[in-house]
C-alpha positions as CSV (number, residue, x, y, z in Angstrom):
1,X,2.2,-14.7,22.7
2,X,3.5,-12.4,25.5
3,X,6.2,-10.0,23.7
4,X,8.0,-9.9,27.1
5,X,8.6,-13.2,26.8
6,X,9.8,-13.4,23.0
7,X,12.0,-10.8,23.8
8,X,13.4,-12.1,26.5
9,X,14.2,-15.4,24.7
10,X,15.2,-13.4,21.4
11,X,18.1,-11.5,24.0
12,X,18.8,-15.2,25.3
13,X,19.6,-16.5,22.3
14,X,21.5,-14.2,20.7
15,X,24.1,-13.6,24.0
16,X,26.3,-15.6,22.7
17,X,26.9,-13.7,19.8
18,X,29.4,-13.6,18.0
19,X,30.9,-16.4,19.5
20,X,27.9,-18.6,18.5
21,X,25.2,-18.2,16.1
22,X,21.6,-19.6,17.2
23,X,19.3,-21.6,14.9
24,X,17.9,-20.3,12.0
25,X,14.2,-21.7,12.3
26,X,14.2,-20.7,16.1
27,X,15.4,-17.2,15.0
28,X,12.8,-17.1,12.2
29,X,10.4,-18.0,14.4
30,X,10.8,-15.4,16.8
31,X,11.6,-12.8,14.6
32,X,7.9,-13.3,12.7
33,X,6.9,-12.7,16.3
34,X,8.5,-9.8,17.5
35,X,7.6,-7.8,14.0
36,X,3.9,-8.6,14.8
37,X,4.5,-6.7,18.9
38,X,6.4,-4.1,16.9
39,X,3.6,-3.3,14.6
40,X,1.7,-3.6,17.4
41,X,3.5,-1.3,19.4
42,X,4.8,1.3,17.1
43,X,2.0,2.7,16.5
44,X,1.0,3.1,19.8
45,X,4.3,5.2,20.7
46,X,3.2,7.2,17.5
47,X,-0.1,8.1,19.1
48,X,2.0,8.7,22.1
49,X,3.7,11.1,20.6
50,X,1.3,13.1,18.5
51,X,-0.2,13.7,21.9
52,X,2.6,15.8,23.2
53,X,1.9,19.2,22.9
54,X,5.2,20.5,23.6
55,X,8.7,19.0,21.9
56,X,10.7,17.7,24.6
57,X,14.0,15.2,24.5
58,X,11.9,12.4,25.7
59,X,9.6,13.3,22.5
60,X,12.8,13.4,20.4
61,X,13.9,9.6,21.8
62,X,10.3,8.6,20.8
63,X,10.5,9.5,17.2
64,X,14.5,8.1,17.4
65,X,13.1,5.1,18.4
66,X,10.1,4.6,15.7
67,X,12.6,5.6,13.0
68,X,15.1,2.6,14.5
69,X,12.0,0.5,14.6
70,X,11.3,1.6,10.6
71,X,15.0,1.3,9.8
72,X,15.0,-2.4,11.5
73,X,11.9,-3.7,9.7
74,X,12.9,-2.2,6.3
75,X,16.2,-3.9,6.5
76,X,14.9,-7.5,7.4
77,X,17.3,-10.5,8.6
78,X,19.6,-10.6,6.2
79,X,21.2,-13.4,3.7
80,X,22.8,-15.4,6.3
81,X,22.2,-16.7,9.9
82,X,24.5,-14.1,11.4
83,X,22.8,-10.9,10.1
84,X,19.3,-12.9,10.8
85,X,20.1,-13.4,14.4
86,X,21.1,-9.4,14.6
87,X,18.2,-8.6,12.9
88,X,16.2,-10.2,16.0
89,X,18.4,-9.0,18.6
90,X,17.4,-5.3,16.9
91,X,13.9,-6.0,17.3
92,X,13.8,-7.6,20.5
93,X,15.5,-4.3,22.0
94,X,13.3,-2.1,19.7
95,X,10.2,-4.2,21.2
96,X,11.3,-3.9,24.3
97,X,11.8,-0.2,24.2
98,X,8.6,0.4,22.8
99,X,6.7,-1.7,25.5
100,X,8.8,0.7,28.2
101,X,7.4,3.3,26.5
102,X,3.6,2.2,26.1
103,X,3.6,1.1,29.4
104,X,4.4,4.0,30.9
105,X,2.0,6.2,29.2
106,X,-0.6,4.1,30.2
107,X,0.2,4.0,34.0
108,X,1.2,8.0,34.4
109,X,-0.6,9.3,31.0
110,X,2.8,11.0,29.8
111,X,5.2,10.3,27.2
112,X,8.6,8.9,28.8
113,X,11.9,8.1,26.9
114,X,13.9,4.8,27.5
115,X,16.5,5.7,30.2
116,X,19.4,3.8,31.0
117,X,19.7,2.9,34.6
118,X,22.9,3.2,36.0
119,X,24.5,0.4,37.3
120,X,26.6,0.2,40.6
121,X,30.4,0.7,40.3
């Protein structure tokens, strides 16, 4: 499967929330998925990292990010369909993040932090 596109249905989904929570076997579903990218990913970012030779903030984001990612996959969904359907929310922005990241370090061969873009006022 394309992680884009699991994350992308994974944010769908879980718009709603609080207001409504989505299906538990579509959440499972997706949430075996996007720990698969992650693990995928992750590691990648690590590599990433590790060839930096200079600390920098967007180094510093990096390893933020993979410790989020660590945090997210330690914690797992949760008892009940709420904190299930967070849990994949988490890991559809952490994959989504870490994709950013990959991506650009294979189209510029440097390390970049995620950056929020600013939106028009």
């Amino acid at each position: 499967m394309d992680p884009r596109q699991d994350w992308t249905e994974a944010l769908s989904i879980t718009s709603c929330l609080p207001l409504r929570v989505p299906g538990r076997e579509q959440v499972d579903q997706l949430t075996a998925r996007l720990r698969q990218h992650v693990g995928h990913l992750a590691p990648k970012v690590d590599e990433a990292i590790n060839d930096e030779c200079h600390d920098t903030a967007d180094r510093d984001t990096a390893r933020w990010l993979l410790d989020r990612v660590d945090h997210t996959l330690r914690q797992g969904p949760g008892p009940d369909n709420r904190t299930a359907a967070v849990h994949l929310e988490d890991l559809a922005l952490n994959c989504r993040a870490l994709a950013a990241i990959c991506s650009h370090k294979e189209e510029t061969g440097q390390l970049v932090a995620i950056r929020l873009l600013s939106t028009p006022s």
